[in-house]
PABA-609739 format. One record per residue (C-alpha): residue in three letters; x, y, z. Coordinates in steps of 0.05 Angstrom, whole numbers, padded with zeros to 5 digits, always signed. Each point is the difference from the previous one (the first is absolute). Example, Ala and Ser with C-alpha at 12.3 -4.5 7.8 and 13.67 -1.06 7.14 Angstrom:
2
ALA+00246-00090+00156
SER+00027+00069-00013
//
This chain:
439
UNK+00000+00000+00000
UNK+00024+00071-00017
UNK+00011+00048+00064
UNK-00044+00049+00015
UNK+00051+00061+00031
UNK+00069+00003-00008
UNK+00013-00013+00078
UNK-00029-00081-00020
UNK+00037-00002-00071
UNK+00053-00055+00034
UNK-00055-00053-00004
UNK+00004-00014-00070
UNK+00069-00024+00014
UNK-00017-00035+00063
UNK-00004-00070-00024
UNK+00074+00002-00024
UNK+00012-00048+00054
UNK-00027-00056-00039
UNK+00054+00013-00064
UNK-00060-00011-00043
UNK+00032+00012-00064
UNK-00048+00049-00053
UNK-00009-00070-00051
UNK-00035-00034+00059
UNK-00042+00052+00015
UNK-00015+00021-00065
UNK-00006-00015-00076
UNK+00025+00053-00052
UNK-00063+00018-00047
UNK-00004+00037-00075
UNK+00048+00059-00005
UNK-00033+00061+00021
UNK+00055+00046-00026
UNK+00076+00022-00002
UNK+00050+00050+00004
UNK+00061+00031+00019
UNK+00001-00039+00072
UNK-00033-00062+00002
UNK-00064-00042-00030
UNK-00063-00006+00020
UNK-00043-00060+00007
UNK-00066-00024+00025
UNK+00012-00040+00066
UNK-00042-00049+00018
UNK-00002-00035+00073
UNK+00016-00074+00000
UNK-00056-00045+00020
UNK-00004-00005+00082
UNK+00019-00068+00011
UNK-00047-00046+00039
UNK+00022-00059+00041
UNK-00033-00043+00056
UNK-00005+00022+00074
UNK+00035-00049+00038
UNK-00053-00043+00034
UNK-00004+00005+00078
UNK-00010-00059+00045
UNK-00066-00021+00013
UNK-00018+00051-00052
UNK-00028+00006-00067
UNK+00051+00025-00045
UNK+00013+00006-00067
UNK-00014+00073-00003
UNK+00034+00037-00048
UNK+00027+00075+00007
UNK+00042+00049-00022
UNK+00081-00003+00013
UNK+00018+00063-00035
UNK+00005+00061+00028
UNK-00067+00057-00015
UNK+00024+00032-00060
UNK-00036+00061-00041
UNK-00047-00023-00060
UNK-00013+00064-00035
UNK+00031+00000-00067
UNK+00060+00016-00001
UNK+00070+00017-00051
UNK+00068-00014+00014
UNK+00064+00046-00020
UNK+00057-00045-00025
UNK+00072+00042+00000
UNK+00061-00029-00026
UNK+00056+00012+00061
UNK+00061-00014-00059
UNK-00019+00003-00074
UNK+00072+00017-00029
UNK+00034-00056-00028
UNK+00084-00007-00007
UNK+00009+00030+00076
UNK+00042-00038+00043
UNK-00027-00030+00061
UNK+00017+00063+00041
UNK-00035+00052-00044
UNK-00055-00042+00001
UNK-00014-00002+00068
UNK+00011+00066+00002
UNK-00050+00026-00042
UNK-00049-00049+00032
UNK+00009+00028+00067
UNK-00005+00067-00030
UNK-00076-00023-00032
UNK-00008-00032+00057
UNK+00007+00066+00047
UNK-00045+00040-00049
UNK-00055-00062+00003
UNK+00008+00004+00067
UNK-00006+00073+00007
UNK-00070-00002-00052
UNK-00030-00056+00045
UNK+00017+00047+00064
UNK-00027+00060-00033
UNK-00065-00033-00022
UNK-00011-00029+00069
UNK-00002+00064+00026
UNK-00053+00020-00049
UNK-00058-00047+00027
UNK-00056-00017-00028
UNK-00038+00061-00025
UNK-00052-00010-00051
UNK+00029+00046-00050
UNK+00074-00035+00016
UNK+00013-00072-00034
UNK+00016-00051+00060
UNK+00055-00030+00013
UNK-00016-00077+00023
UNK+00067-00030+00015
UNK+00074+00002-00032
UNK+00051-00058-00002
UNK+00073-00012-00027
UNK+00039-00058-00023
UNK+00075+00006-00027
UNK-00022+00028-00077
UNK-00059+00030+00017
UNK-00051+00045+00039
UNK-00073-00006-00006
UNK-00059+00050+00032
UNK-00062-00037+00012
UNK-00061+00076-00013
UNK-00063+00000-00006
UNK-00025-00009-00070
UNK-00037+00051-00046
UNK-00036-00003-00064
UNK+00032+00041-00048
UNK+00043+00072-00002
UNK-00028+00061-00004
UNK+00031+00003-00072
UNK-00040-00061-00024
UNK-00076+00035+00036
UNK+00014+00058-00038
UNK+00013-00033-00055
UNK-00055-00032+00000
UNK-00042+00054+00036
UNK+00013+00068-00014
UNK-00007+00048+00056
UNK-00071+00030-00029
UNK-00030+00037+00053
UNK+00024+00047+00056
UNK-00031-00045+00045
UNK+00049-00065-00013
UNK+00067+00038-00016
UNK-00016+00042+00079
UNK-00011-00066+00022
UNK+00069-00038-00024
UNK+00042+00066+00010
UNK-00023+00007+00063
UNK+00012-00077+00023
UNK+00071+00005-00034
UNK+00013+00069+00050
UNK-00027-00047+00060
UNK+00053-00056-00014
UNK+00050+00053-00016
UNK-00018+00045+00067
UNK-00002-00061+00045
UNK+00079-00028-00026
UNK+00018+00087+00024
UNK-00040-00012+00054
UNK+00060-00050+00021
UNK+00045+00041-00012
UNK+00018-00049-00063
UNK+00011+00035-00081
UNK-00026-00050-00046
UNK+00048+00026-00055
UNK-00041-00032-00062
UNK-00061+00021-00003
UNK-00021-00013-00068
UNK-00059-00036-00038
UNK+00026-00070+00007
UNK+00016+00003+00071
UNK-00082+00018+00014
UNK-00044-00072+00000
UNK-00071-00016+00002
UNK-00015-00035+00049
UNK-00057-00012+00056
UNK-00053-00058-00020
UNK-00028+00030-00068
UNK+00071+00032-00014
UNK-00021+00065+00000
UNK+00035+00034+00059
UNK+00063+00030-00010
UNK+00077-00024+00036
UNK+00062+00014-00004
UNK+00045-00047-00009
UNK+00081-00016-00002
UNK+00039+00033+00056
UNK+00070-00023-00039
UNK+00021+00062+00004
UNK-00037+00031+00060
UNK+00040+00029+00060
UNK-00013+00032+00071
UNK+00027+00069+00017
UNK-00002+00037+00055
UNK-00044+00066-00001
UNK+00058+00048+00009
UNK+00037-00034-00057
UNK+00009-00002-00072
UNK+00014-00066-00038
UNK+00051-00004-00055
UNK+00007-00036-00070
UNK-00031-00012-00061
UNK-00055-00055+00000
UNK-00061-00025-00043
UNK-00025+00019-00069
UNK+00031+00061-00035
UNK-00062+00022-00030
UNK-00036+00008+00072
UNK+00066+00019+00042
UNK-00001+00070+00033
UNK+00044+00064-00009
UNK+00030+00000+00059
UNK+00024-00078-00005
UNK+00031+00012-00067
UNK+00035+00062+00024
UNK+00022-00033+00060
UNK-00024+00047+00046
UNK-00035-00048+00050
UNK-00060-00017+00004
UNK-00062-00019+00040
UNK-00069-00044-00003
UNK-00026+00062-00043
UNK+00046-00033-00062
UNK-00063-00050+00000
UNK-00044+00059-00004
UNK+00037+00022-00064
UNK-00003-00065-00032
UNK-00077-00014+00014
UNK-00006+00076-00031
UNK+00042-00031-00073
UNK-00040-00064+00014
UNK-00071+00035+00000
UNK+00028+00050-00061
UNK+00017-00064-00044
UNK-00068-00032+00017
UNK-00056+00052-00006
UNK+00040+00044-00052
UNK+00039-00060-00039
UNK+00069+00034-00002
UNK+00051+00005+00044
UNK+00014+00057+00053
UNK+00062+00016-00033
UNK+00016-00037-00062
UNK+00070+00003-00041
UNK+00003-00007-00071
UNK+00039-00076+00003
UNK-00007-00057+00031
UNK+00046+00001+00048
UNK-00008+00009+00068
UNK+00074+00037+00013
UNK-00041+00053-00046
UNK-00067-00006+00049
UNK+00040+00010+00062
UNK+00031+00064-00031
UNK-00068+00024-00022
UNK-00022-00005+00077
UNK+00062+00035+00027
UNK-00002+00057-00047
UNK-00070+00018+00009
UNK+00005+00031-00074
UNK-00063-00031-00009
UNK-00068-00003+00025
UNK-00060-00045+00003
UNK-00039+00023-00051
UNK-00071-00032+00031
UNK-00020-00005-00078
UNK-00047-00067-00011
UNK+00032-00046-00052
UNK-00060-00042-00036
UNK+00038-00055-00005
UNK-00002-00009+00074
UNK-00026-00073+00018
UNK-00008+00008+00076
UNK-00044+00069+00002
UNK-00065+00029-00031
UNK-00018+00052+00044
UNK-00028+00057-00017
UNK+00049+00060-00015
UNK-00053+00039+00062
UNK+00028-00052+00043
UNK+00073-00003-00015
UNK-00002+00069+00010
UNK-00014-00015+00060
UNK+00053-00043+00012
UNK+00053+00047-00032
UNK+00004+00038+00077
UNK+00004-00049+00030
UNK+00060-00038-00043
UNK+00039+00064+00004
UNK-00001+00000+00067
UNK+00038-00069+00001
UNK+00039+00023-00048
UNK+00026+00064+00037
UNK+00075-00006-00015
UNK+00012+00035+00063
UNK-00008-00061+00055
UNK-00006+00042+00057
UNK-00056+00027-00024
UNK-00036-00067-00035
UNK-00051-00032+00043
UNK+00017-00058+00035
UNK-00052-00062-00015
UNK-00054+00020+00061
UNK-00004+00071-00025
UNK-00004-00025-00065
UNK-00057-00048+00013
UNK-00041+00068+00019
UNK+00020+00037-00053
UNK-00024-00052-00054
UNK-00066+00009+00025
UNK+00004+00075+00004
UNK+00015+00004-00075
UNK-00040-00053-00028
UNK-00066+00036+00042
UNK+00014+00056-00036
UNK-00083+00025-00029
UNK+00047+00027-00063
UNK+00065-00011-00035
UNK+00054+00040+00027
UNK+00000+00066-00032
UNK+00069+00019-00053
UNK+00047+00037+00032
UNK+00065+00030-00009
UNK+00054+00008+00054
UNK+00022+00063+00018
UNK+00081+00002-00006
UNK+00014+00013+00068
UNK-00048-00058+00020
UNK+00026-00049-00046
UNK+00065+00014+00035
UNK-00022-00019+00065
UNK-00036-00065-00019
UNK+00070-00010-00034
UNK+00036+00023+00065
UNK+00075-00032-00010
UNK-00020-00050-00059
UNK+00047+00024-00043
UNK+00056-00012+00036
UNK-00026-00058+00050
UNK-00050-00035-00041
UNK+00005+00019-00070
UNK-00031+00060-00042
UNK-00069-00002-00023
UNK-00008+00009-00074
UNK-00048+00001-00065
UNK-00053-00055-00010
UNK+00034-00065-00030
UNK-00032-00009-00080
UNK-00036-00067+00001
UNK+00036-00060+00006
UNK-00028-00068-00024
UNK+00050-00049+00023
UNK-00010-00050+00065
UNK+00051-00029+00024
UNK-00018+00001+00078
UNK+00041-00066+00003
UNK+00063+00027-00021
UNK+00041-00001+00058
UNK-00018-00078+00013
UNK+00026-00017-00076
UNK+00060+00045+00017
UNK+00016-00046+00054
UNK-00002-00010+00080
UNK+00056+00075+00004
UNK-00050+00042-00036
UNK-00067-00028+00035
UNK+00003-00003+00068
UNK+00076-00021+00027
UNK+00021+00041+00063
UNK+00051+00052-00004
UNK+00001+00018+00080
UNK-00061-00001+00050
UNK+00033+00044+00045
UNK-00028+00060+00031
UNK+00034+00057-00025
UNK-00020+00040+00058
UNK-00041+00048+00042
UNK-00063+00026-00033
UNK-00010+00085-00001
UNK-00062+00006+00020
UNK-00052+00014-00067
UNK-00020+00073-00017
UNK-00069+00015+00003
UNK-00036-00031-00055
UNK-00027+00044-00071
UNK-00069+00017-00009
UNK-00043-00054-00027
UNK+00011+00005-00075
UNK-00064-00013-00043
UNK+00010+00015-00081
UNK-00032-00025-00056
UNK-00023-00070-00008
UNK+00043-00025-00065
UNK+00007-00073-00034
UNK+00052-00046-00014
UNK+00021-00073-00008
UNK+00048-00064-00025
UNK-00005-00077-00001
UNK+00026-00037+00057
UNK+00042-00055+00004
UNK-00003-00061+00057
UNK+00057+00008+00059
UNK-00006-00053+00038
UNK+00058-00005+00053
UNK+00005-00084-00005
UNK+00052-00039-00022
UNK+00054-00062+00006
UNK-00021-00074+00018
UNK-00023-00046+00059
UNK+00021-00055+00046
UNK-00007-00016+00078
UNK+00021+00037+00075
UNK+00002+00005+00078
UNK-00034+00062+00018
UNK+00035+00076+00003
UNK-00005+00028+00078
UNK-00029+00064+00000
UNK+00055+00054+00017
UNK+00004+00018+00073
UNK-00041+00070+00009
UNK-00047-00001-00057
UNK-00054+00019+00045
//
């Protein structure tokens, strides 16, 4: 059974005891997906076995119960990751690099304990290692959000305030931990629930805690969703995740990306986000195939984007704040009116981006490329690997936040491409102790 605060998380692990290895607890399904890190199957509990109670003297007998252990019976998935994939190592570098996986494994299962079970939150079941291999028993969901779009168009403003606001509740409860998710994208949000149609997020690979007067450093996750201030190695806080649910929400209502460079490259996106010479350009692209709403509506939605996307992360919301202002905008009785900026006001909603964030700039011509999985085909150094999760220090407290901006409602759009964050193969494993303090 999953735990239902992070204070219980440790009884997931607790029948470690009995070295049950993860092939005699379970049987590997269909391939769910794969990625830069490790597969994902469907996992299947092995049949309870049955076996007579021992008869008692002068008694009846012949009785049959259970010998296992209670185990969970909700469906559930299982991430496989390869500890050692490189081949022509000698036996040294090998174990090295295993113990290496093994630590970040280690660190994903300790991190996702600490999560809980939340109902917008994926669950983590149970985790177990063997020598090759580490697998994460979660909770299984139907489908991504990708594939419901797909599939479903956001139509109404109804249904898309009802899975942006469930994506902000997963996303506010990881901050509420004091944990940044650090790849918040389309593929890392599932349907799950009974008729698959509540909203989780999912994969913590990559997810870290940090304390509240600190800033994390490094650059992680997908270039085309990273932040500003991680590519300019600034530092950076949970409001990164803000950032990338703002290019997440601009490349599903609208169809193109927040910032989009003219290649396919995603050296070329990262410098697109650090310069700031572009902007979103909020323009509708009709050959969008996860939104139809109404232009009235993404108006609408247009305030509240740019205020995820304020370049400026003192000033961005953090994902409460934004929960509240998604419903201010969308509540709106009239599209936002046009408006221009006064100089000296652009300035201060701009205060320090130049030189800090990156300059704002003209509106990007329309691009009609996706390639949101770039940085996976590039490899595991341009996706997601680690360059240092250090703190790079004390935190200045923010300035005072600009006044709410509200300009016109435009349109805009581009296909998108699946980034799932699965990948390598399977085998068997004693079971990963949770890391002392993940509480």
């Amino acid at each position: 059974m999953g735990c239902s605060s992070s204070s219980s998380s440790a009884c997931v692990l607790d029948d470690i005891q009995t070295a049950q290895t993860f092939d005699e607890k379970y049987a590997c399904g269909e391939e769910l997906g794969q990625g830069c890190f490790g597969q994902v199957y469907a996992a299947h509990v092995r049949r309870v076995s049955i076996q007579p109670k021992p008869r008692r003297e002068g008694g009846h007998g012949g009785q049959k119960h259970r010998t296992a252990t209670a185990i969970h019976l909700r469906p559930a998935a299982v991430k496989v990751i390869t500890l050692c994939t490189e081949e022509g190592l000698t036996e040294g570098q090998a174990t090295e690099i295993s113990k290496r996986n093994l630590r970040k494994a280690d660190m994903e299962v300790s991190t996702w304990l600490r999560v809980g079970e939340h109902r917008h939150c994926v669950s983590l079941f149970e985790a177990f290692v063997d020598v090759g291999h580490a697998y994460m028993v979660m909770e299984r969901c139907h489908w991504t959000l990708s594939a419901e779009l797909r599939g479903r168009p956001l139509e109404t403003q109804e249904r898309s305030v009802s899975i942006i606001s469930q994506m902000l509740a997963g996303i506010a409860h990881v901050h509420s931990l004091n944990i940044v998710h650090r790849d918040v994208k389309p593929d890392n949000f599932l349907m799950g629930g009974s008729e698959g149609t509540t909203v989780k997020i999912a994969d913590f690979g990559l997810a870290v805690p940090m304390r509240r007067d600190c800033l994390l450093g490094g650059t992680h996750g997908t270039p085309a969703f990273m932040s500003p201030e991680m590519l300019l190695h600034t530092g950076y806080s949970a409001k990164t995740d803000v950032w990338s649910l703002g290019a997440m929400l601009h490349l599903l209502l609208y169809g193109e990306w927040a910032y989009a460079p003219t290649t396919k490259r995603s050296a070329e996106m990262k410098e697109t986000i650090k310069s700031g010479n572009t902007s979103p350009s909020y323009r509708y692209n009709s050959r969008c195939r996860t939104s139809t709403l109404d232009p009235s509506i993404l108006g609408k939605y247009q305030v509240f984007i740019e205020s995820l996307l304020i370049r400026n992360p003192d000033w961005r919301p953090d994902a409460e704040t934004a929960l509240v202002e998604l419903h201010e905008a969308v509540n709106l009785l009239s599209p936002p009116p046009t408006r221009t900026f006064a100089k000296e006001e652009k300035a201060a909603m701009d205060c320090d981006v130049s030189t800090n964030y990156g300059s704002r700039g003209t509106t990007l011509s329309e691009v009609s490329s996706p390639y949101s999985g770039e940085a996976c085909l590039s490899g595991v150094s341009s996706c997601a690997s680690p360059e240092s999760d250090e703190p790079t220090g004390p935190r200045a407290g923010p300035p005072a936040r600009p006044p709410s901006r509200r300009p016109a409602g435009g349109l805009c759009l581009l296909d998108l491409l699946s980034l799932e964050d699965f990948s390598e193969t399977r085998p068997s494993g004693r079971q990963i102790s949770p890391r002392q303090g993940s509480n």
